[in-house]
Backbone as JSON Lines, residues from 0, in Angstrom:
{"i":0,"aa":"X","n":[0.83,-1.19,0.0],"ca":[0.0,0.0,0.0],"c":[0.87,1.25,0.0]}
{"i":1,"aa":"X","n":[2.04,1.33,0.96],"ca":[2.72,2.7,0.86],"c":[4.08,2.17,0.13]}
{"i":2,"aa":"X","n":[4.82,2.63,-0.61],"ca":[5.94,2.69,-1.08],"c":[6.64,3.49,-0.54]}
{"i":3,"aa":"X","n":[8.11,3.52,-0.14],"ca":[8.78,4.63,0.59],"c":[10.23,4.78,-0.26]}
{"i":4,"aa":"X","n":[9.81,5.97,-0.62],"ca":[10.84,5.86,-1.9],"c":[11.97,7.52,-0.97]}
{"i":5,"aa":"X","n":[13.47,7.31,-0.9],"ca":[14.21,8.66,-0.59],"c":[14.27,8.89,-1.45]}
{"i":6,"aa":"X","n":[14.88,10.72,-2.1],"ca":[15.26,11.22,-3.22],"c":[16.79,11.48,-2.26]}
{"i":7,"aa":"X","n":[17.9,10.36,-2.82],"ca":[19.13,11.22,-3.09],"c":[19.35,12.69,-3.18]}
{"i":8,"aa":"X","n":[19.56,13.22,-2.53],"ca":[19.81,14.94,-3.19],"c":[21.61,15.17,-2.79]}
{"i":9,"aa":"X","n":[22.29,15.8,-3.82],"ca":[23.5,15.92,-3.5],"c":[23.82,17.28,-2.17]}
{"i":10,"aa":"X","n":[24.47,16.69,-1.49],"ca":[24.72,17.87,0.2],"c":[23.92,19.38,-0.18]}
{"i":11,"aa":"X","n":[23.45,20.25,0.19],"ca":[23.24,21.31,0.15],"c":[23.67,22.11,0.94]}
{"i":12,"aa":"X","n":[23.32,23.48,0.75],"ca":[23.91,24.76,1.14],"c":[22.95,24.32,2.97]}
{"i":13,"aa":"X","n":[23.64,25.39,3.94],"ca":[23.62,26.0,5.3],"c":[22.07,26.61,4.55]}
{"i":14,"aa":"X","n":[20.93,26.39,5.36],"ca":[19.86,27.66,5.27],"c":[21.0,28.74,6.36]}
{"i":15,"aa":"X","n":[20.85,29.87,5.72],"ca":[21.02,30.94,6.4],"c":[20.44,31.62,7.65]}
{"i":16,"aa":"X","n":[20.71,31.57,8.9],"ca":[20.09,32.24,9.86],"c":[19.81,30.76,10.65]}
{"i":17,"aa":"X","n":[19.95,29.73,10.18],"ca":[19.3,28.57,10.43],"c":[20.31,28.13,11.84]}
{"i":18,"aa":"X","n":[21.46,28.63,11.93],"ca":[22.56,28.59,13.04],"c":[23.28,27.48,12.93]}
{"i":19,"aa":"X","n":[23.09,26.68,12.07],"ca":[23.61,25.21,11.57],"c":[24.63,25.32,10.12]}
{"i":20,"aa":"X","n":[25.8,26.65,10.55],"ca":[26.81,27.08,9.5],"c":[27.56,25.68,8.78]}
{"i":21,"aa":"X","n":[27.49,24.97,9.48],"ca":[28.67,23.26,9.12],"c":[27.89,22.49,9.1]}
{"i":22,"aa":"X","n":[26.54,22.24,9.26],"ca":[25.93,21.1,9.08],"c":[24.89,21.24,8.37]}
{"i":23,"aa":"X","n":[24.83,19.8,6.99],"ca":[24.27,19.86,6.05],"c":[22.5,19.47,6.49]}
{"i":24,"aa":"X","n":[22.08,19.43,5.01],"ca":[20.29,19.69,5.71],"c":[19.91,18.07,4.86]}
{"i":25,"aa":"X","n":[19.51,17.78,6.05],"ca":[18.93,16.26,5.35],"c":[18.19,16.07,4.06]}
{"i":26,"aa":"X","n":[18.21,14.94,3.43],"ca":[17.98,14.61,2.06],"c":[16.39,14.75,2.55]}
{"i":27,"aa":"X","n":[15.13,14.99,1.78],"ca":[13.99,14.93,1.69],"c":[13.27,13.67,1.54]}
{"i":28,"aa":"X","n":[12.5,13.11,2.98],"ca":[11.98,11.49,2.11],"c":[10.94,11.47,2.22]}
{"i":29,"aa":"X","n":[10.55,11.13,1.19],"ca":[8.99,10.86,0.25],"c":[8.38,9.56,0.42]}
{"i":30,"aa":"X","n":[6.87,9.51,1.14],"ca":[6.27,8.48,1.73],"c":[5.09,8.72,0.74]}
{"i":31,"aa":"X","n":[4.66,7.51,-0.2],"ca":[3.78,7.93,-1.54],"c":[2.76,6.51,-0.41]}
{"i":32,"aa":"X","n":[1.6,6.98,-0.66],"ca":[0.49,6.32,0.22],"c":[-0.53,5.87,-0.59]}
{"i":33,"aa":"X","n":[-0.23,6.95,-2.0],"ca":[-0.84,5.92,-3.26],"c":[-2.23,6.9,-3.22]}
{"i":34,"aa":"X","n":[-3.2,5.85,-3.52],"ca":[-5.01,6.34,-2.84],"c":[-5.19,5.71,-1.92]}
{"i":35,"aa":"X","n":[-5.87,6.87,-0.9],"ca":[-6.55,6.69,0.26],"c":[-7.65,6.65,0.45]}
{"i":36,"aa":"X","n":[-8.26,6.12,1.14],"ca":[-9.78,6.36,1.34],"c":[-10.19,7.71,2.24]}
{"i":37,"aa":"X","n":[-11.24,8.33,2.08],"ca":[-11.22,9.32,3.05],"c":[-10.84,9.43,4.81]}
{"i":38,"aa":"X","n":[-11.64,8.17,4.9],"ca":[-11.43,7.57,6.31],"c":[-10.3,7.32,6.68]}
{"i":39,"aa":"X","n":[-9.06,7.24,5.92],"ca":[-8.43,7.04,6.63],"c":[-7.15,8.06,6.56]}
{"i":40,"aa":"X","n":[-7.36,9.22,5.44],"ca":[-7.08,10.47,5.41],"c":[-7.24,11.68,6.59]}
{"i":41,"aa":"X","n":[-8.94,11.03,6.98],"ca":[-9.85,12.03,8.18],"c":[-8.34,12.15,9.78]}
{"i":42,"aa":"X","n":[-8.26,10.15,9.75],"ca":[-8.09,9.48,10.56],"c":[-6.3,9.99,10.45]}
{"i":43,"aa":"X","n":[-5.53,10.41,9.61],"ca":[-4.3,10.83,9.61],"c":[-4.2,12.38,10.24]}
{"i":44,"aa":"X","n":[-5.04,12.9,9.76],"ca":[-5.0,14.71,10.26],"c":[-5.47,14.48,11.43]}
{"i":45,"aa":"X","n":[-6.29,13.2,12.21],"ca":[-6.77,13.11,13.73],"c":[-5.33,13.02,14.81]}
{"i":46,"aa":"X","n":[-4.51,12.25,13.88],"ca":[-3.42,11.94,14.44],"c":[-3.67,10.49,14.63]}
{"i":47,"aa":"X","n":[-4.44,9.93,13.99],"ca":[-4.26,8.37,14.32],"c":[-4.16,7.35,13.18]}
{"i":48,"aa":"X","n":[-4.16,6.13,12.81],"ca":[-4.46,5.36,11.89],"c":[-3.61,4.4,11.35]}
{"i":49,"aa":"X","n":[-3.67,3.93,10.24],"ca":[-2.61,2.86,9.79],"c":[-1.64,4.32,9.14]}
{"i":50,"aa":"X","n":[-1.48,5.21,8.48],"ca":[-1.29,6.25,7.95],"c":[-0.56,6.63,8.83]}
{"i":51,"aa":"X","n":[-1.26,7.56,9.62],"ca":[-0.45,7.82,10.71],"c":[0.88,7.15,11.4]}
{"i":52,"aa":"X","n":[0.87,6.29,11.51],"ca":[2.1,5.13,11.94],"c":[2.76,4.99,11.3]}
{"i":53,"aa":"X","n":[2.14,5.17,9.81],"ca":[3.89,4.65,8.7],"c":[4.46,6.15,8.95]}
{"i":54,"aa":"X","n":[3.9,6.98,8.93],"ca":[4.81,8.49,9.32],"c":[5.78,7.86,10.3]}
{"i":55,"aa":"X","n":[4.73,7.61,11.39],"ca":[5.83,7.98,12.89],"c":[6.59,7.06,12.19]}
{"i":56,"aa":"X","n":[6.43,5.41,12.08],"ca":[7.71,4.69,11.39],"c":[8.86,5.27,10.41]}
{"i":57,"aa":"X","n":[8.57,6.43,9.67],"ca":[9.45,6.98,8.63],"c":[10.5,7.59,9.26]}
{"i":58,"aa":"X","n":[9.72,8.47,10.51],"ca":[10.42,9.89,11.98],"c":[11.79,8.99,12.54]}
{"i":59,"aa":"X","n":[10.7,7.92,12.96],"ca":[11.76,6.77,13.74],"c":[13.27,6.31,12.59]}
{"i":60,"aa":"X","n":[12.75,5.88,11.66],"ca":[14.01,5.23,10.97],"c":[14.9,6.42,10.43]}
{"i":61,"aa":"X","n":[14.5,7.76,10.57],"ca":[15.01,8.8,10.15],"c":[16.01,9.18,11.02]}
{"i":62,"aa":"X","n":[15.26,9.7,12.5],"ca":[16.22,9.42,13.59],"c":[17.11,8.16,13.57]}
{"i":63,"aa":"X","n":[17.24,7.46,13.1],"ca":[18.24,5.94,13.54],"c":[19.18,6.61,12.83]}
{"i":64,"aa":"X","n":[19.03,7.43,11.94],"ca":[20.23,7.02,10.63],"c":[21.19,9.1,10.57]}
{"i":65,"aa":"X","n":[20.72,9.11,12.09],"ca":[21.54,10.75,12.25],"c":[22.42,10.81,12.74]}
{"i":66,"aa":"X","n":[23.39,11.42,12.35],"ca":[25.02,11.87,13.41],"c":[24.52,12.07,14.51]}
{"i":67,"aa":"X","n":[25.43,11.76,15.72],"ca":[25.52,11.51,17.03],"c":[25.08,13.39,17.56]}
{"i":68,"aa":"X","n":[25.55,14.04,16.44],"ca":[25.94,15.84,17.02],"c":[24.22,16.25,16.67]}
{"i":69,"aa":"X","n":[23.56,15.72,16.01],"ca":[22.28,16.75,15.72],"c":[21.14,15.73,15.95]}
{"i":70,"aa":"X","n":[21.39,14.8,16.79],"ca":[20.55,13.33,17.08],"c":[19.64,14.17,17.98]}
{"i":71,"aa":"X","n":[19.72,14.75,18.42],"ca":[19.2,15.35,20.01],"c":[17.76,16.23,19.41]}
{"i":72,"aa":"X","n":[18.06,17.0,17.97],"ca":[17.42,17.31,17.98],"c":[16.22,17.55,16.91]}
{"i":73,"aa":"X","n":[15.02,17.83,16.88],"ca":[13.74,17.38,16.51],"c":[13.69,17.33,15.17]}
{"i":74,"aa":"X","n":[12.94,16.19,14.93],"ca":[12.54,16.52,13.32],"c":[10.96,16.84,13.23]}
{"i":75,"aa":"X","n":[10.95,17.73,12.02],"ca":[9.92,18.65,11.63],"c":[8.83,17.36,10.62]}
{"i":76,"aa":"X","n":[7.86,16.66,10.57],"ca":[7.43,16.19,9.44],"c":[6.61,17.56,8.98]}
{"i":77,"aa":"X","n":[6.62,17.02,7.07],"ca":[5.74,17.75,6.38],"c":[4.73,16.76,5.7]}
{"i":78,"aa":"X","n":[3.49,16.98,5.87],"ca":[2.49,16.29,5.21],"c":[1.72,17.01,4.47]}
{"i":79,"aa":"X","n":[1.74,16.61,2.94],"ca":[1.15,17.16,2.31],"c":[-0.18,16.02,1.49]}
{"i":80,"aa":"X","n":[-1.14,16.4,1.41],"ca":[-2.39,15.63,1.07],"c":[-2.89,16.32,0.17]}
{"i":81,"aa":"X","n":[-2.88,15.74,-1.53],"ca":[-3.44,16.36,-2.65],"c":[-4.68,15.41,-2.73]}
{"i":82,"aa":"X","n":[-5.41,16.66,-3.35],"ca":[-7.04,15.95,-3.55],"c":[-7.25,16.15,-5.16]}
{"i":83,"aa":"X","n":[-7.71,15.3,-5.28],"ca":[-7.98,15.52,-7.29],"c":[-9.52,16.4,-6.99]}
{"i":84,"aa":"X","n":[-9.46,17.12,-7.45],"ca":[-10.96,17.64,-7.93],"c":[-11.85,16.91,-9.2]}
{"i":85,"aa":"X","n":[-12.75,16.65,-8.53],"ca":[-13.97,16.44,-9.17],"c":[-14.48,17.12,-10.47]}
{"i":86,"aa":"X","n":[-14.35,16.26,-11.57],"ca":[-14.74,16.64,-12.62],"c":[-16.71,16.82,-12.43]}
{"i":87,"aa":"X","n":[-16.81,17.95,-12.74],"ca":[-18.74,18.02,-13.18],"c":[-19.11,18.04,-14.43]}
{"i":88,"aa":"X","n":[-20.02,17.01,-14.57],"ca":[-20.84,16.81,-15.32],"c":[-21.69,17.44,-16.14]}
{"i":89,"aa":"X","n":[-22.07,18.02,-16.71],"ca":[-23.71,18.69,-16.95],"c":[-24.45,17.65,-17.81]}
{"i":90,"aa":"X","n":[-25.79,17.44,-17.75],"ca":[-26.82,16.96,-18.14],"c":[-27.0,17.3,-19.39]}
{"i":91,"aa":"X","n":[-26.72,18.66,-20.12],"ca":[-27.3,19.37,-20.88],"c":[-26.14,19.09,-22.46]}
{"i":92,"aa":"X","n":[-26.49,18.27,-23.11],"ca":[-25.17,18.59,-24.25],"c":[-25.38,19.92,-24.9]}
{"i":93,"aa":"X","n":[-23.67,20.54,-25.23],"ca":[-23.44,21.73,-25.23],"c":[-24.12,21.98,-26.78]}
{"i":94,"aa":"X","n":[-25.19,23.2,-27.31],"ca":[-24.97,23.48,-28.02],"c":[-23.83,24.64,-29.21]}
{"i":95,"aa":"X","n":[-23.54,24.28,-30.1],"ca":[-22.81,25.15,-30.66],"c":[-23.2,25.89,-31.62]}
């Protein structure tokens, strides 16, 4: 059901102001969940679910795999949830 795919990204720049001048910014990893049902979309923004857990599982294996110097401190998840919009119909064929 979920595929967990990382994107490689080659080291990047210091964000600026970020106070982290020598230490690089983690690669971005992408948790594809595919289609969901609503319910269990509802049930992710509740903070609970099968959904929910493969996150925390992603947080967890994320933390395993950090230098000893920036282990301490927090990671940020980003969840983003695209919705296809609904194509409408009309009843009426178009005249031209």
């Amino acid at each position: 059901m979920a595929d967990e795919t990382s994107k490689s990204a080659a080291p990047q720049k210091p964000v600026p102001g970020a106070g982290a001048s020598t230490a690089e910014i983690m690669p971005a990893r992408l948790i594809d969940f595919g289609k969901a049902r609503p319910k269990r979309i509802r049930a992710l923004k509740q903070g609970r679910g099968p959904l929910y857990q493969e996150v925390l599982d992603a947080l967890t294996e994320a933390r395993s795999t950090l230098e000893p110097e920036v282990a301490g401190k927090p990671i940020l998840p980003l969840i983003v949830i695209v919705e296809k919009n609904r194509r409408r119909r009309t009843w009426l064929p178009l005249v031209g």
